[in-house]
N, C-alpha and C positions, 0 to 999 in steps of 0.2 A: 638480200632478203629483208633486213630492217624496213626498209619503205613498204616494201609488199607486205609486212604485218597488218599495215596501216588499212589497204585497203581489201584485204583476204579475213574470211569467218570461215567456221565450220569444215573447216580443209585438215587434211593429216598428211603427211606425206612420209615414203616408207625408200630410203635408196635401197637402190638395189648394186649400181654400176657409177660408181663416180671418183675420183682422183685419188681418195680416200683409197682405195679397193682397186688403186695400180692402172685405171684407166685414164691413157695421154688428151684422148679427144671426145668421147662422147657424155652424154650422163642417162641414165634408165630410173624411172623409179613408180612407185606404184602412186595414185591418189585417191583418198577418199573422200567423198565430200558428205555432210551431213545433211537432212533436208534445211532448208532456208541459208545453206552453204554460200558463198559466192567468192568471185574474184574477179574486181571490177576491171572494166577494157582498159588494157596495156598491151604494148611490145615488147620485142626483144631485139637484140643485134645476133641472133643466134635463130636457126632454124630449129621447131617442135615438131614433133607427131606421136597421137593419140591413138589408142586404141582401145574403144570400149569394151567393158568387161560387163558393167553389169549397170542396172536404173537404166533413167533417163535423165539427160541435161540440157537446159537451153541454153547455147551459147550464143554471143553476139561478136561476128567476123566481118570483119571490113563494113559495120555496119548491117548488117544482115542478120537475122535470128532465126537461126535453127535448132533444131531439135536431136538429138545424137543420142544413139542408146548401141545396147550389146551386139559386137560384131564389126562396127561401124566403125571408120578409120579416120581422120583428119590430120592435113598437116597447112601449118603454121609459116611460111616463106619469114625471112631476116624482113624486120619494120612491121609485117600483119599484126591488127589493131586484133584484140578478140578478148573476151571476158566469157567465162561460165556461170550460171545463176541456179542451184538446185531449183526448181521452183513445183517440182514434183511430187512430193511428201514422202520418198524413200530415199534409202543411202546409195551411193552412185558410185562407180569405182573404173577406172582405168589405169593404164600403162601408159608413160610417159616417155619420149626419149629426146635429147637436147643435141645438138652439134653446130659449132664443136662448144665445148663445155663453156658453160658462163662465164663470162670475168668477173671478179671477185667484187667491183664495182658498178655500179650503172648497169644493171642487168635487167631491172624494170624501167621499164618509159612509160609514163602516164601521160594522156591524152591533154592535159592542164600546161606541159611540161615544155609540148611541144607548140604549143598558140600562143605559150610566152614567148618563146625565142623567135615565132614567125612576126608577134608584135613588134620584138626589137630592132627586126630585119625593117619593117615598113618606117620605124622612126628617120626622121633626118639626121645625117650623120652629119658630126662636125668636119670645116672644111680648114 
């Protein structure tokens, strides 16, 4: 979570279900976002799914920006690129759930993160 401070505003998050609270593999928890909220595009090594409750959000998946409001379900596959951006002017709210639970390290991938190490791949390696 330290790094995703960096690029996360206007977010609140409420557990609900996580190791704390005796669960071995998943985690549940609620979000809110504020208008002008955001969480810029990252990954996971872990699989999400969304369920909206309430507002509207733009997100941005694999590249693609859609719009996700009450009712409306998304889920996230291990590597999927995605960021939410209020951009709405109301408070936005869903349900979150994780599996299996994050590791305690490297849980965010930042898109920056990942064009560096594909840079180091193209470098010439000593022989």
């Amino acid at each position: 979570m330290d790094t995703a401070l960096l690029a996360y505003s206007g977010i609140s998050v409420k557990m609900m279900v996580d190791a704390a609270l005796g669960a071995d593999l998943s985690t549940m928890f609620m979000v809110d976002y504020e208008p002008g909220g955001a969480a810029q595009v990252h990954d996971h090594p872990f699989e999400e799914a969304y369920f909206f409750l309430q507002g509207e959000i733009e997100g941005e998946i694999e590249g693609e920006t859609r719009t996700f409001g009450a009712g409306q379900v998304l889920f996230c596959g291990v590597g999927s690129l995605h960021g939410f951006f209020n951009t709405s002017g109301r408070h936005v709210r869903w349900i979150e759930t994780q599996a299996p639970q994050p590791p305690r390290r490297h849980s965010y991938r930042w898109p920056s993160h990942w064009a560096h190490l594909a840079e180091r791949q193209e470098e010439p390696q000593p022989e």
